[in-house]
LOLUMTI-709398 format. One record per residue: residue number from 1; x, y, z of N, C-alpha, C in turn; residue in one letter. Coordinates in steps of 0.05 Angstrom, whole numbers, plus 32768, in hexadecimal, padded with zeros to 4 digits. Layout:
<recs>
> nr, nx, ny, nz, cax, cay, caz, cx, cy, cz, rest
> NUM, X, Y, Z, X, Y, Z, X, Y, Z, A
...
</recs>
This chain:
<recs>
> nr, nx, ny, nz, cax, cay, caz, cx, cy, cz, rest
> 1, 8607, 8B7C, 85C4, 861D, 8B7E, 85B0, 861F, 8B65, 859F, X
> 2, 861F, 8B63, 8587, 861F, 8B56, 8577, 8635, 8B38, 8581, X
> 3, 863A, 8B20, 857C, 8649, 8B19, 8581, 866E, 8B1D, 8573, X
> 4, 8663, 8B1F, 8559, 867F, 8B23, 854A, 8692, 8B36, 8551, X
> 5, 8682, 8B4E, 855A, 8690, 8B62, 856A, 8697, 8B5B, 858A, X
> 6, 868E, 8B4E, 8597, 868F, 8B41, 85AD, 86AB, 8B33, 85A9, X
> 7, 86B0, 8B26, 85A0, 86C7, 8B1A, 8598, 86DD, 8B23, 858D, X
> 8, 86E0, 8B3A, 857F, 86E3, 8B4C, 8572, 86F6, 8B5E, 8585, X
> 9, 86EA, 8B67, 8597, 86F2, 8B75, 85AA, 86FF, 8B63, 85C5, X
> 10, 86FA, 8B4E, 85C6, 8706, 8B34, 85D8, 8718, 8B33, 85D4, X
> 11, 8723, 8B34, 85B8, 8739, 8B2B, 85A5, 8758, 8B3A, 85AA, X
> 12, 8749, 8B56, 85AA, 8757, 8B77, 85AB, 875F, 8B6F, 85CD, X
> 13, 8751, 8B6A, 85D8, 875E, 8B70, 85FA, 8771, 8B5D, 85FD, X
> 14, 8773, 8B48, 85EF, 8782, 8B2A, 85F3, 879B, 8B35, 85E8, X
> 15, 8798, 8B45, 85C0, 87AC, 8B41, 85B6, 87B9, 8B62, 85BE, X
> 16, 87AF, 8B72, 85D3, 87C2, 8B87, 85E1, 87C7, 8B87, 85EA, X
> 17, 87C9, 8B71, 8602, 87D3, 8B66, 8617, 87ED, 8B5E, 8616, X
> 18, 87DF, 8B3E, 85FF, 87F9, 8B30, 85FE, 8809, 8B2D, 85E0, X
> 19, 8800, 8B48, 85D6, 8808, 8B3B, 85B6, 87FE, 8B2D, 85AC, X
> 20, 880E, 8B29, 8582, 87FF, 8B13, 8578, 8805, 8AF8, 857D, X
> 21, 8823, 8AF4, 857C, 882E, 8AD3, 8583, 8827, 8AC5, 85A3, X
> 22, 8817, 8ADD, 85B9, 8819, 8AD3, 85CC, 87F6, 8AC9, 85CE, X
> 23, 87E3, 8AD8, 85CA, 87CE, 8AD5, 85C3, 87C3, 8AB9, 85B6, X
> 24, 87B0, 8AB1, 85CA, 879F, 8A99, 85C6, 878A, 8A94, 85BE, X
> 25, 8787, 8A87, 85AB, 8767, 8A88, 85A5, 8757, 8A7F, 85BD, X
> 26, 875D, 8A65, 85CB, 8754, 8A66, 85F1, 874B, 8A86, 85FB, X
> 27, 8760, 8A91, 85FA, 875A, 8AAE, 860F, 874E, 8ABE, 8603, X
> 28, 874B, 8ABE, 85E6, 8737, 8ACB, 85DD, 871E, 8AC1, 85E0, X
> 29, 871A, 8AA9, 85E0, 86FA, 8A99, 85E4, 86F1, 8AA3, 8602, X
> 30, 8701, 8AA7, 861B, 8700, 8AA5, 8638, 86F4, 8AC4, 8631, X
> 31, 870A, 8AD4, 8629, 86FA, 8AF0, 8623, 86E3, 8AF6, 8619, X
> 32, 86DE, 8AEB, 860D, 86CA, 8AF6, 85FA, 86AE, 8AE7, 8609, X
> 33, 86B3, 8ACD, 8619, 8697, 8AB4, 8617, 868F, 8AB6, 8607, X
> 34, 869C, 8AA8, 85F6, 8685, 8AA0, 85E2, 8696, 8A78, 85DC, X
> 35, 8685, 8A6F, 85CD, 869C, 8A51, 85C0, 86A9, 8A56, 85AE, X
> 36, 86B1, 8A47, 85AF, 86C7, 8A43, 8591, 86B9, 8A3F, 8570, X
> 37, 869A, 8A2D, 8574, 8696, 8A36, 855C, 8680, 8A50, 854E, X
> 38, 8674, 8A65, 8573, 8674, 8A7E, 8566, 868E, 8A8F, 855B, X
> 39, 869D, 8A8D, 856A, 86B4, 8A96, 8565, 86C1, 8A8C, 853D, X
> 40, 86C6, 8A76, 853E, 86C8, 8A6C, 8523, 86B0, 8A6D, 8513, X
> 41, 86A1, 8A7B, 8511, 8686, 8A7E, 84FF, 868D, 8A99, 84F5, X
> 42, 869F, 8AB1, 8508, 86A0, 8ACC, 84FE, 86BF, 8ACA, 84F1, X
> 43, 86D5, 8ABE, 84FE, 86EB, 8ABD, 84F8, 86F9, 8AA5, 84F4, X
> 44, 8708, 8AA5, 84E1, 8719, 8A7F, 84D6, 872D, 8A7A, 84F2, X
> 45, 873D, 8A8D, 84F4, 8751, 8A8B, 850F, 8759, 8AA9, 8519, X
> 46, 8778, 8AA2, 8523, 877A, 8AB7, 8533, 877F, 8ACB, 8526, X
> 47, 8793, 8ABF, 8510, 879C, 8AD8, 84F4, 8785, 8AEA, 84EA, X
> 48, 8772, 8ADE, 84E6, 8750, 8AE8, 84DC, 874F, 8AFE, 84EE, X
> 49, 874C, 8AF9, 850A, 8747, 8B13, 851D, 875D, 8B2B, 851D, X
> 50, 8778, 8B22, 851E, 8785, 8B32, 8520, 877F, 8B42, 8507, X
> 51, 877D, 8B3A, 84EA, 877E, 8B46, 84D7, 8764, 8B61, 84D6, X
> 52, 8751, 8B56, 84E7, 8739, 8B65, 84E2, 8738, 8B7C, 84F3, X
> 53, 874A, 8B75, 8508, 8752, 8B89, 8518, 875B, 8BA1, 8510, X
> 54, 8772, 8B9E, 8501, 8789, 8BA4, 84EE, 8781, 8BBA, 84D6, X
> 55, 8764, 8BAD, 84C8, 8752, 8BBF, 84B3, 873F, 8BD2, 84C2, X
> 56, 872D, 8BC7, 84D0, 871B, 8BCF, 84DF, 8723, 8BEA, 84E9, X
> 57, 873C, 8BED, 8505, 8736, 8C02, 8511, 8742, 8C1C, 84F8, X
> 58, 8746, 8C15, 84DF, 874F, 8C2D, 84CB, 8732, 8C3D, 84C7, X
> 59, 871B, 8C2A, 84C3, 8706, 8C2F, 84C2, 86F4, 8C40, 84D8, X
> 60, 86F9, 8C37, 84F0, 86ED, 8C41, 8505, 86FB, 8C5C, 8510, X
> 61, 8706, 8C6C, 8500, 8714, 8C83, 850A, 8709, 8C9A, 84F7, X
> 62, 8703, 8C95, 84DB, 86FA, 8CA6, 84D1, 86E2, 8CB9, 84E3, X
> 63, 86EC, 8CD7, 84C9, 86E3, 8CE8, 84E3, 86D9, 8CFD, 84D7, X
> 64, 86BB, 8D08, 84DF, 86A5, 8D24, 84CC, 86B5, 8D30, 84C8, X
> 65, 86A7, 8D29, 84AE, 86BF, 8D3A, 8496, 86B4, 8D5E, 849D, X
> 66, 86CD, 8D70, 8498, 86D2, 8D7B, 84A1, 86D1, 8D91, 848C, X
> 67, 86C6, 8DB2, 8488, 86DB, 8DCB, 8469, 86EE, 8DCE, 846C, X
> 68, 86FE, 8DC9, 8483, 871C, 8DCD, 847E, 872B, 8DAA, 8482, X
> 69, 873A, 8DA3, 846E, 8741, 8D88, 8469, 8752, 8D86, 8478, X
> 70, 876C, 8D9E, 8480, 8782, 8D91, 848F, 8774, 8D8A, 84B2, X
> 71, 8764, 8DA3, 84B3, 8759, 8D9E, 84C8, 8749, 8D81, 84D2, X
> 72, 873E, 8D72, 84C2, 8732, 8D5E, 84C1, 8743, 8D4C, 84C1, X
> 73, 875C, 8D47, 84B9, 877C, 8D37, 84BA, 8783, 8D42, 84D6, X
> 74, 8786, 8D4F, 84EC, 878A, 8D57, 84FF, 877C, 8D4A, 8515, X
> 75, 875B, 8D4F, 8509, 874E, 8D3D, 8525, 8752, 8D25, 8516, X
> 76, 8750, 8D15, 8507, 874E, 8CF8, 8506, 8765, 8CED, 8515, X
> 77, 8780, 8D06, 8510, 87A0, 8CFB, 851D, 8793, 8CF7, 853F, X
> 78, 8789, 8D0E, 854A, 8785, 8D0B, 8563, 876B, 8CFC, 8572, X
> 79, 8756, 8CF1, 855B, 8741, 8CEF, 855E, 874F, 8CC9, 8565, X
> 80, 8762, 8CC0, 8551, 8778, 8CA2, 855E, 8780, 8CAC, 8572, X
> 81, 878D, 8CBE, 857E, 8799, 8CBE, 8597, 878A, 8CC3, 85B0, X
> 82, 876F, 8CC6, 85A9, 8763, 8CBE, 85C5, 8758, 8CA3, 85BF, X
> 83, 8750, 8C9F, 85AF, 8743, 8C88, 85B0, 8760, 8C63, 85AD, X
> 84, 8771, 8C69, 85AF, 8788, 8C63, 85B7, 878B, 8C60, 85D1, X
> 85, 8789, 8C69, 85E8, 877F, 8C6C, 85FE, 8772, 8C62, 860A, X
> 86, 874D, 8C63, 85FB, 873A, 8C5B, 8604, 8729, 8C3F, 85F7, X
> 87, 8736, 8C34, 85DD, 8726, 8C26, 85DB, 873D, 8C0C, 85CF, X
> 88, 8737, 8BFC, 85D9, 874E, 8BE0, 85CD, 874C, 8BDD, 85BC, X
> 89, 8738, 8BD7, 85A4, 873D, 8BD3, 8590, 8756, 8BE4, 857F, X
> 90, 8751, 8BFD, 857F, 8764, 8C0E, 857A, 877D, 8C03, 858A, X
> 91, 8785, 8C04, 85A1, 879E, 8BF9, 85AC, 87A5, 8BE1, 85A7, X
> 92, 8798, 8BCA, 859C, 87A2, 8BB5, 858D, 87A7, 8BB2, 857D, X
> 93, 8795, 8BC3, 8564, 87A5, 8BC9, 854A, 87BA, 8BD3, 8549, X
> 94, 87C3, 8BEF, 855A, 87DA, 8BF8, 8561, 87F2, 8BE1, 8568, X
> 95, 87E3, 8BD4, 857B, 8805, 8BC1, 8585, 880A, 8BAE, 856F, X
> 96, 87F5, 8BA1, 855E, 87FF, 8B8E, 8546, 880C, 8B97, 852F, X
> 97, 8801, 8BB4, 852B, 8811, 8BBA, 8515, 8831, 8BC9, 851A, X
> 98, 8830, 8BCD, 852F, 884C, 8BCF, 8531, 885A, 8BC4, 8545, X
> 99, 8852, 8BA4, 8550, 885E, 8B94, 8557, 8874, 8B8A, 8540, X
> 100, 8889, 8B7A, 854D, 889E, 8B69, 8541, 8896, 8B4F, 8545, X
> 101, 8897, 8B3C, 852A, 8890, 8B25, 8539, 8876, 8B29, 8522, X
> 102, 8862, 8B11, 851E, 884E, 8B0E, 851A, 884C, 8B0F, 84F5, X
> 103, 8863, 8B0A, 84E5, 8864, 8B10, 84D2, 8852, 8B02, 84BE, X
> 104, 883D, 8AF2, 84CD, 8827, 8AF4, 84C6, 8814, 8AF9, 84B2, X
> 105, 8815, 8B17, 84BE, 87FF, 8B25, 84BC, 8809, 8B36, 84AC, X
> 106, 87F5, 8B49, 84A3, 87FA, 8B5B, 848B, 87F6, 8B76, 849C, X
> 107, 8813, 8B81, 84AC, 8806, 8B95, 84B4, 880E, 8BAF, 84A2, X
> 108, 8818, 8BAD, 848A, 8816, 8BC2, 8475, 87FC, 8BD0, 8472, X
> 109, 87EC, 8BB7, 8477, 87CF, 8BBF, 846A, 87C1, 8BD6, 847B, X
> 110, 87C5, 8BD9, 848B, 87BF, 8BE6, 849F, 87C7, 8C0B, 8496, X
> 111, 87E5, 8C09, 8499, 87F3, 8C27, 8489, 87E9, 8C24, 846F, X
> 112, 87E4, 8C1E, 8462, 87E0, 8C1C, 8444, 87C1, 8C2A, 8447, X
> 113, 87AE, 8C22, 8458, 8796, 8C2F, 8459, 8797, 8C4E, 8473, X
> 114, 87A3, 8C53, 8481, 87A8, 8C66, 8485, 87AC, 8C80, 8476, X
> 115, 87CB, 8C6A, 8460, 87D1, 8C7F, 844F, 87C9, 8C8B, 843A, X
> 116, 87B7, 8C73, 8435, 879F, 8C81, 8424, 878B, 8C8E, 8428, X
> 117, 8785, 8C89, 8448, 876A, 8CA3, 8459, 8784, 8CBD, 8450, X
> 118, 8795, 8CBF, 8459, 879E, 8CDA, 845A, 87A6, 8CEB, 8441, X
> 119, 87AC, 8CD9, 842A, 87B3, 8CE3, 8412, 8796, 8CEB, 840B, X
> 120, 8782, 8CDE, 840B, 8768, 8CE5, 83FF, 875D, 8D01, 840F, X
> 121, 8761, 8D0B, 8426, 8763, 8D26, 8435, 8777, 8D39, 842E, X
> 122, 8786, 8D31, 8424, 87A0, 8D44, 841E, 8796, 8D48, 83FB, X
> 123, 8788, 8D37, 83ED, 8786, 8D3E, 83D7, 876B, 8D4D, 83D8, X
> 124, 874E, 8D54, 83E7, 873E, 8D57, 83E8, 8752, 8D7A, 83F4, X
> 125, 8760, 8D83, 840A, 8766, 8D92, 840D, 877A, 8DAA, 8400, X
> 126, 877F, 8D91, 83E9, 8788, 8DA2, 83CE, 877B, 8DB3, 83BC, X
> 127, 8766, 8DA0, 83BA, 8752, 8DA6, 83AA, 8741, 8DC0, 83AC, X
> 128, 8746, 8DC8, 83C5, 8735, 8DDF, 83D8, 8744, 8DF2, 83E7, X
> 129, 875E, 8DE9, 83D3, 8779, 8E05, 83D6, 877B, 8E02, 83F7, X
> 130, 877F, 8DF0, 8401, 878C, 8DF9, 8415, 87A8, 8DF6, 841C, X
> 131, 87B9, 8DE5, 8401, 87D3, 8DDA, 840B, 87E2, 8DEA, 83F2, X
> 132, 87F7, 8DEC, 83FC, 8813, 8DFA, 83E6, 8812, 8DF0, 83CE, X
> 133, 881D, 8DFA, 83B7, 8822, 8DF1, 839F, 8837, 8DD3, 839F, X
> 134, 8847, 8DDB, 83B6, 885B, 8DBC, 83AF, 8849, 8DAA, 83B8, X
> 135, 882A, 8DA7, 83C9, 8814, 8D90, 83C4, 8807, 8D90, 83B2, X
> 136, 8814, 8D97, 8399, 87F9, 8D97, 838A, 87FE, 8D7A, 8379, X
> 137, 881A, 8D6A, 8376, 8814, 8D52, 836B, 8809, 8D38, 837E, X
> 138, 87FE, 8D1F, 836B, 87F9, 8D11, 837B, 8813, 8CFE, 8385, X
> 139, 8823, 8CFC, 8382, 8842, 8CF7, 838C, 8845, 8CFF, 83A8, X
> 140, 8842, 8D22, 83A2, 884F, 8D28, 83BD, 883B, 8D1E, 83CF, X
> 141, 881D, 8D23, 83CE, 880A, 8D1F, 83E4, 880F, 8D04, 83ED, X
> 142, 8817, 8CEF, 83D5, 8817, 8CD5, 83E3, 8830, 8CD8, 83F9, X
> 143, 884B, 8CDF, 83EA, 8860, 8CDF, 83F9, 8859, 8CEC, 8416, X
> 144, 8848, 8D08, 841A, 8841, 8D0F, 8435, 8830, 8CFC, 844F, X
> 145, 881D, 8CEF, 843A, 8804, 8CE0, 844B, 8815, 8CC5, 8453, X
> 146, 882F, 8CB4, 8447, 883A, 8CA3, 8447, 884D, 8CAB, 846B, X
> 147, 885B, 8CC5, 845F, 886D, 8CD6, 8477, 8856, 8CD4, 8491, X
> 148, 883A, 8CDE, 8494, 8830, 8CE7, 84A8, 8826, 8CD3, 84AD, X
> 149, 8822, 8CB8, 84A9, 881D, 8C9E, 84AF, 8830, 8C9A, 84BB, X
> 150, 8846, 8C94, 84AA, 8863, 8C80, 84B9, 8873, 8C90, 84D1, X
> 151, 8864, 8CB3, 84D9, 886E, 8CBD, 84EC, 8859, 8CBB, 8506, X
> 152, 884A, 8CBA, 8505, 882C, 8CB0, 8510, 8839, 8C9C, 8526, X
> 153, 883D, 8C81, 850C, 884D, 8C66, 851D, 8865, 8C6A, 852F, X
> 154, 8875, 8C7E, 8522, 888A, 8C7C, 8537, 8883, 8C87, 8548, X
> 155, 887A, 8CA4, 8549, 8873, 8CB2, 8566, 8862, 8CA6, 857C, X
> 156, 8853, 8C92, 856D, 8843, 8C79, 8581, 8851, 8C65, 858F, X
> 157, 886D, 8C62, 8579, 887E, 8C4B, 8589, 8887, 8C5B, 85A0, X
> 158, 8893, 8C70, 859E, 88A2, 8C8B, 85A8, 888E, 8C8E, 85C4, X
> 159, 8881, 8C91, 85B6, 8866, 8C96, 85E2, 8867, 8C80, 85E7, X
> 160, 886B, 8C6D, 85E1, 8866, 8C4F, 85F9, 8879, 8C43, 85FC, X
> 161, 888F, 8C53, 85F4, 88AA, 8C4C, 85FB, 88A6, 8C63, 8616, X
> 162, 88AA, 8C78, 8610, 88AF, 8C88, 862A, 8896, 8C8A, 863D, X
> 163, 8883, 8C78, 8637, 8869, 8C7E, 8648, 8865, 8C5F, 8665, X
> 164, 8871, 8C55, 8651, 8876, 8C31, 8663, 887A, 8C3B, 867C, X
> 165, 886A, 8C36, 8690, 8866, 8C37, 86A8, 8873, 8C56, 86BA, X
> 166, 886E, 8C61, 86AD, 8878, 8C83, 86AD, 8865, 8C98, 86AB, X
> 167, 8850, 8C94, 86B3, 8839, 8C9A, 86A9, 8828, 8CA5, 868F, X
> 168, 881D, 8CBD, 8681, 880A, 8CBD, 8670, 881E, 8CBD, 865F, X
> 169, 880B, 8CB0, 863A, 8821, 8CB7, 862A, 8824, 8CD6, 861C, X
> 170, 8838, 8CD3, 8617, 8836, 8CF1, 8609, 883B, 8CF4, 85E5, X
> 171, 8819, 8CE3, 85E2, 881A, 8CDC, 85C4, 880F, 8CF6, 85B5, X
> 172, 87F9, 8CFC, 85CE, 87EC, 8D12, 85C5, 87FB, 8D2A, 85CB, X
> 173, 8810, 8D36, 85D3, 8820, 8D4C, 85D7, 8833, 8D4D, 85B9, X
> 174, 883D, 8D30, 85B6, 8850, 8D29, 859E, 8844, 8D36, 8584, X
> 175, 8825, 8D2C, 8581, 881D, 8D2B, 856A, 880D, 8D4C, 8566, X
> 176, 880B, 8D57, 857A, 880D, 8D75, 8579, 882B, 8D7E, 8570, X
> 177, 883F, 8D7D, 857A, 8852, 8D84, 8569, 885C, 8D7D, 8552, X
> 178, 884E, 8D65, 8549, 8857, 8D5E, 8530, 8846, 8D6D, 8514, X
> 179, 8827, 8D71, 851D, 8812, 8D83, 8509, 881E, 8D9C, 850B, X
> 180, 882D, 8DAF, 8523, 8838, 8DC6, 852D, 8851, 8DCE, 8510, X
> 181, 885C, 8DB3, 8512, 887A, 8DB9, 84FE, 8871, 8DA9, 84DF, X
> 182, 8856, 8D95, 84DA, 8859, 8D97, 84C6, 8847, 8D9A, 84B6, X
> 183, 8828, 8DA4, 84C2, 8818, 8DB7, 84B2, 8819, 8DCF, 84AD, X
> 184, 882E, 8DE5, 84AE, 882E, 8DFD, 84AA, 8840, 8DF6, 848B, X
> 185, 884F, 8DE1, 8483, 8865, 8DDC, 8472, 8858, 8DD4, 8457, X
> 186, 8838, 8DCC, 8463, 8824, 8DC2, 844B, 8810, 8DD1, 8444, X
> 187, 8800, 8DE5, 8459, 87EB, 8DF8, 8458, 87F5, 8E15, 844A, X
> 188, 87DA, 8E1C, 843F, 87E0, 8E35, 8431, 87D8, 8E45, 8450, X
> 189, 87EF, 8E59, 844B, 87E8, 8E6B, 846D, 87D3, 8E7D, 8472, X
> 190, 87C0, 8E7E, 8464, 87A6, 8E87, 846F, 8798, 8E6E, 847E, X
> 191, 87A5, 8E53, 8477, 8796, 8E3F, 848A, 8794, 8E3A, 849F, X
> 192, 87B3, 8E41, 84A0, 87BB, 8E3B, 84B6, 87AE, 8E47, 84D5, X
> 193, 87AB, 8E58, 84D8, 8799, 8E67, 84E8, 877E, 8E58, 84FA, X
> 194, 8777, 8E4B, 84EA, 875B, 8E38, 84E2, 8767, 8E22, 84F2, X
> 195, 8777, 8E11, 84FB, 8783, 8DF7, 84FE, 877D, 8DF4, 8512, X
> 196, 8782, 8E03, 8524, 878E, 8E09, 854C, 87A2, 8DF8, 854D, X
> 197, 87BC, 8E01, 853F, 87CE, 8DF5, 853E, 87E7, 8E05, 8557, X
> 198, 87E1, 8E1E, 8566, 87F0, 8E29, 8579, 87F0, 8E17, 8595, X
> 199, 87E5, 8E09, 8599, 87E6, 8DFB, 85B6, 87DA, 8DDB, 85B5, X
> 200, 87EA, 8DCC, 85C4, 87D9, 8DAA, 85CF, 87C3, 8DB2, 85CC, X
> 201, 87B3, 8DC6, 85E0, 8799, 8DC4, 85E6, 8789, 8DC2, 85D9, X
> 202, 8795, 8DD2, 85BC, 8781, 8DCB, 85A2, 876F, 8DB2, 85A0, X
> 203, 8784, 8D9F, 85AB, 8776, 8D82, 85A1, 875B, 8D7E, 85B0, X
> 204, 875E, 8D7C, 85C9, 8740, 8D77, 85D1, 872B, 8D8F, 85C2, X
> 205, 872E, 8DA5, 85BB, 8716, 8DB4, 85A8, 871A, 8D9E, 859B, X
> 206, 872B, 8D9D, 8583, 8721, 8D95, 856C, 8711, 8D76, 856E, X
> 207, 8713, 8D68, 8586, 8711, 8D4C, 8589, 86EE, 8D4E, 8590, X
> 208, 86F2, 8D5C, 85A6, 86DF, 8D65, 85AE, 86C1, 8D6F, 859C, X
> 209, 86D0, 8D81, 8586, 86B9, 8D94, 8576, 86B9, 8D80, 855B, X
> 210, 86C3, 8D70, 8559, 86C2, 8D51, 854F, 86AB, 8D3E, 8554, X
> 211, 86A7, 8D35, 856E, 8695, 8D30, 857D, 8680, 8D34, 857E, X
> 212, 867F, 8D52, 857F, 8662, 8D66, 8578, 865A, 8D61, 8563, X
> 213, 8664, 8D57, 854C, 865F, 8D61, 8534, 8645, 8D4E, 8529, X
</recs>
């Protein structure tokens, strides 16, 4: 593994552990083995990593593109919530950008590129008639992709509030009911059918036949 990513990922276990203000550039070096001036050859400091963190995992979620667009906004929603789970980088971007504290950092930047993955799917799924006439400006799509971001975050704060030592979260149950109540409000209803929007279980297909792809 490359080193930059080595570090990279050192970074993510340190800063989901202990956050950004608690996080050391020390415990990131102990993590990672590597020195301080491989380490400072890929990154200036700690802000540098956290930030890259921050851009990066927006990037690493995109997901085969899909003929039905809402559907393709569906697995990428669930395609974060396992990988949320399973991989730190993802869970460190998660805890910095909606930590308190760390004002730092730019964690706008983060929703701002989200909300632009999703407006650019919502406008691609216009295009190919699958959403109502009230999506047909680019206003509303932004206003929607803005909504299904900033609800994303809360329902994430929402599971690890009630998941804290209580066992599994229930991010992925949440975010089935949230596509349940608000893709039928956006889809033209011959789509809907198409989604596997009637049950949780949907998600592992779609995650799954994702995977395959």
């Amino acid at each position: 593994m490359a080193t930059r990513r080595v570090i990279l990922e050192a970074a993510a276990r340190v800063f989901a552990e202990n956050g950004y203000d608690k996080a050391r550039i020390a415990d990131i070096l102990r993590e990672a083995n590597v020195t301080k001036g491989a380490l400072y050859f890929h990154f200036t400091d700690k802000q540098a990593l956290a930030d890259t963190l921050l851009t990066e995992h927006v990037q690493e979620i995109r997901v085969e593109p899909d003929a039905v667009k809402l559907r393709e906004l569906m697995t990428a929603g669930y395609t974060l919530v396992d990988r949320l789970q399973t991989d730190v980088v993802q869970r460190a971007a998660a805890r910095l950008t909606l930590e308190q504290g760390a004002n730092q950092l730019d964690r706008a930047q983060p929703m701002l590129m989200w909300t632009e993955y999703v407006e650019e799917l919502l406008t691609v799924a216009h295009d190919r008639g699958e959403l109502l006439p009230t999506m047909a400006s680019t206003t509303a799509r932004r206003d929607v992709a803005e909504m299904i971001v900033g609800s994303f975050a809360g329902i994430e704060l929402m599971s690890d509030a009630f998941s804290a030592g209580r066992g599994p979260s229930p991010l992925q149950h949440w975010l089935t009911v949230f596509f349940q109540t608000v893709i039928p409000t956006l889809a033209h209803p011959p789509i809907i059918p198409l989604l596997g929007l009637a049950s949780a279980e949907s998600h592992a297909k779609i995650v799954q036949s994702s995977s395959a792809a």
